[in-house]
Steps between C-alpha positions, in 0.01 A plus 500: 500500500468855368796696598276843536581813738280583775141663386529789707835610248325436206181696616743794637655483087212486322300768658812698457577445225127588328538820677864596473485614895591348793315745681134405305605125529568496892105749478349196297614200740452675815868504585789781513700594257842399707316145438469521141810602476672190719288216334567622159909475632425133571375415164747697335740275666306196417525564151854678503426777326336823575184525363435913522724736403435733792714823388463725325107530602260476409503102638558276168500131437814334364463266219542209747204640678266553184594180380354415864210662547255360229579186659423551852212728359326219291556252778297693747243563292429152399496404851305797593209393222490131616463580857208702347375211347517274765292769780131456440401848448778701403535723244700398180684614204610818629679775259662857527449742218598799442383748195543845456325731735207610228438159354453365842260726598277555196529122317638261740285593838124564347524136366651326812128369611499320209826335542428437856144301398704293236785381741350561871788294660750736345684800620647791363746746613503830264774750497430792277815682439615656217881352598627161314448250792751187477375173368827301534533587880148421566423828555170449333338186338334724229591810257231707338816690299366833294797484177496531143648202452510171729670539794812251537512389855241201432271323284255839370164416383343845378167559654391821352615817267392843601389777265558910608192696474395885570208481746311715760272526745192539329446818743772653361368519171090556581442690154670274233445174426712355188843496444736804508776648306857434612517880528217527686669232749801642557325852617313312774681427842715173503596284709833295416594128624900491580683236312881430507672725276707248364197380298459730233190334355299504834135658437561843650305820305817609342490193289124544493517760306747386280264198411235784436777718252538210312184421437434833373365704736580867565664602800566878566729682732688367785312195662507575939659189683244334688346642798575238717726230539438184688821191547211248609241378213243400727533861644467664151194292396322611833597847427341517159200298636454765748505749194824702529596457146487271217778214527639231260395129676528161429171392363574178714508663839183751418305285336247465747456879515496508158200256472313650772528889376737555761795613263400611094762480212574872321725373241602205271856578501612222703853374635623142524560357832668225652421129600402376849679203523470196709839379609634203706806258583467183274598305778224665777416191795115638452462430108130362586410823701702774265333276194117531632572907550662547192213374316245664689693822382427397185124462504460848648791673267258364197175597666 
C-alpha cells in the first residue's frame, strides 16, 4: 500500500501553494484560514520539514515545498482530466492562459469563436495581464510572453513579431491622404505608449525620431514631448482610434483597423518590435490539449 497523507492536506498545500496565501487558499476550498493553516502543520510534520517559509512575508515556498508542489499539482490534474473522461458529457481539456492585457483583447478574443468551433469540448480560462504569471507553480497552463528574445521559464515557440507604425484616425487627418514628413508628424498632437525605462530600444517617439534623423530627414527646433501619455497599450490604441493624436502601434494588434480604414499609416519610418511568444512547461499533464491550442495559434498567426 501507498503510504500517502490525507487528501484534505494535500488539497490545503497545493491551493496554497499556487497562490502563496493562506487566506485565498482557505477562499478557494470553502474553509478558514485557521484551517489552512492547521492541515498544512500536519503535512509539514508528515514530511518533516517545513514546506513555506512563512517570515519574512510575503508567504514563500521552501525548496522542500517547490520540490513538492509540481508533484501534487500534476497528480491532481491527471486525475482531474480522467474523471473528465470517464463523465459522459463533461467538458475536457481545460487550460488557463494568460497574455498581456492588449494582445488579449485585440488578437486573442476576436478569434476565440473559431477556436471554440474547432475544439467544442474544450475550455479556456484567459487572464490578460500585463504581469509574468507563474508556469512552474501552476499558476497558469499557458504564456503568451511579449520579449525580444525567448522567454526562459519554458519551452517558447514564437508566434508572431510586431512592427511600430505612425497611424491615425482617418478623422484626424480629413484633408491629406499620403504619407507625411517626420516634421510634419512631430507638430501634430501625440499620444505616447509607456514602456519600462530600462529598455532603451522600446518604440517610444524619441527613438522615432531618431530612426527618422538617420534616415535623413530634417528635423527643426525642439520636438514637444507627447501630449499624452498612456501605461496601458490597449488604452493608447483606443485613444488614437478615437482620434486624439497619432500613436506608434503594433501592426499586429491594429491590423484589423488598419484593413478596414479604421487606422491609416503617415510614415514609413518604422520601429522593430518584439515577439509574442508561446511558452509552456515541457513536462505539462495536458500535452494533448496545450498541443491542439498551440497549433491552432499557428493557423491564425499565419492567416
Amino acid at each position: 500500500m501507498h503510504r500517502l497523507p490525507p487528501l484534505r492536506e494535500l488539497q490545503a498545500f497545493e491551493s496554497a501553494a499556487r497562490l502563496l496565501s493562506f487566506r485565498k487558499a482557505a477562499e478557494e476550498l470553502s474553509v478558514t484560514p485557521t484551517a489552512i493553516s492547521h492541515q498544512i502543520r500536519l503535512l509539514e510534520r508528515y514530511c518533516g520539514q517545513p514546506l513555506f517559509q512563512r517570515q519574512p512575508r510575503p508567504l514563500q515556498l521552501t525548496q522542500a515545498g517547490a520540490q513538492l508542489l509540481p508533484v501534487v499539482r500534476d497528480a491532481f490534474v491527471a486525475i482531474s482530466d480522467e474523471l473528465d473522461r470517464l463523465t459522459p458529457g463533461s467538458r475536457i481539456g481545460h487550460l488557463r492562459v494568460t497574455a498581456t492585457s492588449a494582445f488579449a483583447a485585440r488578437w486573442l478574443l476576436p478569434r476565440l469563436e473559431r477556436w471554440r468551433a474547432e475544439a467544442p469540448d474544450s475550455s479556456l480560462d484567459l487572464v490578460g495581464t500585463d504581469a509574468v504569471l507563474n508556469l512552474r507553480t501552476g499558476e497558469v497552463d499557458v504564456a503568451i510572453r511579449y520579449a525580444r528574445t525567448p522567454p526562459t521559464d519554458g519551452i517558447a515557440v514564437e508566434l508572431l513579431r510586431d512592427t511600430f507604425h505612425v497611424v491615425a484616425a482617418p478623422a484626424m487627418l480629413p484633408e491629406i491622404a499620403g504619407m507625411l514628413e517626420p516634421q510634419a508628424i512631430l507638430d501634430l498632437p501625440r499620444v505616447e505608449i509607456g514602456w519600462p525605462l530600462a529598455d532603451t530600444a522600446a518604440p517610444t517617439w524619441r527613438n522615432w525620431e531618431t530612426a527618422a534623423r538617420a534616415a535623413g530627414h530634417r528635423i527643426d527646433g525642439i520636438v514637444r514631448p507627447p501630449q499624452l501619455k498612456l501605461h496601458e497599450e490597449h488604452h493608447g490604441i483606443e485613444a488614437i482610434l478615437a482620434g486624439q493624436g497619432v500613436g506608434l502601434c503594433s501592426d499586429v494588434l491594429v491590423a484589423r483597423e488598419l484593413r478596414d480604414g479604421l487606422l491609416r499609416r503617415l510614415s514609413d519610418i518604422v520601429l522593430p518590435g518584439y515577439g509574442f511568444y508561446v511558452v509552456y512547461r515541457a513536462e505539462h499533464p495536458r500535452r494533448a490539449a496545450l498541443d491542439a491550442l498551440l497549433r491552432w495559434m499557428q493557423r491564425e498567426a499565419a492567416a
